[in-house]
N, C-alpha and C positions, 0 to 999 in steps of 0.2 A: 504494500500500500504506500503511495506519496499522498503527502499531506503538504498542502501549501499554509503557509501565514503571511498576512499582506498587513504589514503595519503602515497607512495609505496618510499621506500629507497633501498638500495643496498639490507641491508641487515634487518634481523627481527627487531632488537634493535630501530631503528630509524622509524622503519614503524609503524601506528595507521589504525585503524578501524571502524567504525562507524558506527552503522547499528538507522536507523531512522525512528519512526513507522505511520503513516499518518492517523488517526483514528479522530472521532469525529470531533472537531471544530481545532485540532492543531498539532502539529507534539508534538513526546516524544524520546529523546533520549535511545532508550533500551537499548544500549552496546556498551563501546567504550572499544579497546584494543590495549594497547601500547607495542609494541612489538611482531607482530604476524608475525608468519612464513607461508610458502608457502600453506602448510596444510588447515588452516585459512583462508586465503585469499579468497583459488579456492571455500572451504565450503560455504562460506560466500556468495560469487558472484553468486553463481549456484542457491542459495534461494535468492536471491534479484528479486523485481520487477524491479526497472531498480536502474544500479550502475555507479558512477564516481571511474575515477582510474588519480590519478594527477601522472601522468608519461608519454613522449610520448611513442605513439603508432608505432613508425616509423623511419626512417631514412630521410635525406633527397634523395627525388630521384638521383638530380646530385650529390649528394657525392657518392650515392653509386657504379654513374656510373663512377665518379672521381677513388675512389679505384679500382676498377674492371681492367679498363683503365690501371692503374699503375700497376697491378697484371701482366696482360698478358705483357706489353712493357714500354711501355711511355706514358704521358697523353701529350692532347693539350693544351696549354695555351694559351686564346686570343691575340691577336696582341693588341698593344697598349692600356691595358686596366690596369688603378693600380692592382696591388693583392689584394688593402685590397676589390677593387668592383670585380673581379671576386669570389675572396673564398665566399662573402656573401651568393652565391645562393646554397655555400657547408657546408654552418652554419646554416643557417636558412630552416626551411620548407615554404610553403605557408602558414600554418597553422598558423604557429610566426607570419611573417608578419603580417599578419592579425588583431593578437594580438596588437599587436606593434598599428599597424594604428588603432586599434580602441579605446584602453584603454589606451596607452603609458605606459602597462607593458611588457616591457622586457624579454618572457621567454629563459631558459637555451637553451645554445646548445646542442643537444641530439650528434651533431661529434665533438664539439669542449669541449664541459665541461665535468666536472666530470658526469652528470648525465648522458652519455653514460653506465656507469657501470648499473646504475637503469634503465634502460631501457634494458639492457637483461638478466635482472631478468621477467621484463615486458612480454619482448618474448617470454620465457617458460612458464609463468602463461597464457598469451593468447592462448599459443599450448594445456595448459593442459585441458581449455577451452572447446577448441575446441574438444579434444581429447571424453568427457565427453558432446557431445552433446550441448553446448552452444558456436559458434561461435561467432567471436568478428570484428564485422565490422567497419574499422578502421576509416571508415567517420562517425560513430556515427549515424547509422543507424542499432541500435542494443540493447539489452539491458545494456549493459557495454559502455561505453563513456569515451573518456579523456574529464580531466577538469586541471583546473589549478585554485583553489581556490586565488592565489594573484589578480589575473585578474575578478574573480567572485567578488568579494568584493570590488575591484576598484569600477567594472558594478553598487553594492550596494550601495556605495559613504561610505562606511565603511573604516577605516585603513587596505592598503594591504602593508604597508611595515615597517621595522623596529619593528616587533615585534617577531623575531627569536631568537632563543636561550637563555639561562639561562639569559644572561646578559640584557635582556628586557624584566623581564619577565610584570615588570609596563606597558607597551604598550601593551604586551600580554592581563593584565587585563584589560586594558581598550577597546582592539574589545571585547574582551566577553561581558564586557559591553553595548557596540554599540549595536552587536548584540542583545544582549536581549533586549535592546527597539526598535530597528527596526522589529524585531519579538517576542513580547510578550507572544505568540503561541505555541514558542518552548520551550519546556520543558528538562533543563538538567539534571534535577534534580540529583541525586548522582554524575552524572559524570562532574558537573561544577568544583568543586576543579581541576580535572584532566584537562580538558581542560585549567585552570587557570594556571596551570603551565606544559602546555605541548602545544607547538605550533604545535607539529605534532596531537596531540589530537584534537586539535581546526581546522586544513586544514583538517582532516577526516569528521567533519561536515560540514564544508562549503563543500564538496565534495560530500557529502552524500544533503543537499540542492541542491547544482547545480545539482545533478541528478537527481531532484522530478522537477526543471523547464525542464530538459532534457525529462521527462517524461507526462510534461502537451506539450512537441513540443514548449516549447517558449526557445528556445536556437539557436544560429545560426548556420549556416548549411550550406557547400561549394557551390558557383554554379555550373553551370552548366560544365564552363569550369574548376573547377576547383574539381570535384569532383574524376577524374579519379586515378589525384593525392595525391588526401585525403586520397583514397582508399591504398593506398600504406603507405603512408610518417604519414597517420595521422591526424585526424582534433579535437580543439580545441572546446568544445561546452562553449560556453561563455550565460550568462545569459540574454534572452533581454526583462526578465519582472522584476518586482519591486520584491522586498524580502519580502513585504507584500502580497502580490497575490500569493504566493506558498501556502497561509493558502488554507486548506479544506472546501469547503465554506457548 
């Protein structure tokens, strides 16, 4: 089995790739690459057994009814309701939430943060996708999935926070660390210096893992009510087996 992880940025420079080989008794790191373009990516994903992409997939539904609304006229604003509790349901997906209530991480607003920008980069790689015969179903019912490695690593009980950017990269070493004794299995071999000092290196892994639990079905999954919306806005596959259990038995 290959398993991809796509840790997706605005723009190539910031984006890594991870492709993860699932052979014998343990996974091998075959290829990670920092800074790959759209090219890359779609190549990548098209040969992948099944792939994480930590980017949403989506908008939230009432924002985009919100915009729409203010397009044509004027929007409604509840009666008696603070802003900061109406805009919530125009920040967050169901999908966040979710997040939120189960891990107590935090992910970006896909209409309120910068990562709106990474996400319609997102949109065109999933058009391209599709264009090319590989549909991308947005509830993760497919072989492509969002993921959000700070939240799979929580699920882990590993460090999911404070190990971004140059200025940590000592934190950085030490999830590598983590990782590799919580999974002795994985093999980074040439590509550990890299992931040592590149934290979009190291979320391509974890990306490329939560894809191989996406792919044994042990990751979570919208219900019933709320899958309609999934389908639209995007859902979250969060991890709900151990990091040891992903080994190939």
């Amino acid at each position: 089995m290959l398993t991809v992880g796509v840790d997706l940025a605005a723009e190539a420079v910031r984006t890594a790739v991870a492709l993860l080989d699932w052979s014998g008794e343990g996974a091998r790191v075959r290829e990670v690459v920092v800074g790959a373009d759209d090219d890359l990516i779609v190549e990548t994903l098209m040969d992948a057994d099944k792939a994480g992409v930590d980017c949403p997939f989506g908008w939230p539904d009432r924002f985009v009814d919100f915009v729409t609304a203010h397009r044509n006229g004027h929007v409604e604003v509840p009666a008696g309701v603070a802003g900061r509790t109406w805009r919530g349901d125009l920040v967050h997906r169901v999908t966040d939430r979710v997040v939120i209530e189960l891990t107590g991480q935090r992910p970006l607003s896909v209409s309120a943060d910068r990562i709106g920008h990474t996400a319609m980069r997102c949109a065109a790689l999933l058009a391209e996708l599709a264009r090319r015969g590989r549909p991308v179903g947005r509830a993760g019912d497919g072989v492509v999935v969002e993921v959000y490695p700070a939240a799979s690593l929580r699920c882990w009980g590993l460090t999911s926070n404070g190990y971004k950017r140059s200025a940590n990269l000592g934190t950085l070493g030490l999830l590598v660390d983590e990782l590799q004794a919580a999974a002795p299995w994985l093999d980074l071999g040439a590509h550990e210096g890299l992931c040592r000092g590149s934290d979009d290196a190291t979320d391509a892994v974890v990306a490329a893992l939560t894809a191989r639990a996406a792919a044994l079905g042990r990751v979570t999954a919208p219900s019933r009510e709320q899958v309609l919306t999934a389908r639209s806005e995007g859902w979250i596959a969060l991890p709900t087996v151990a990091l040891r259990d992903l080994r190939p038995e």
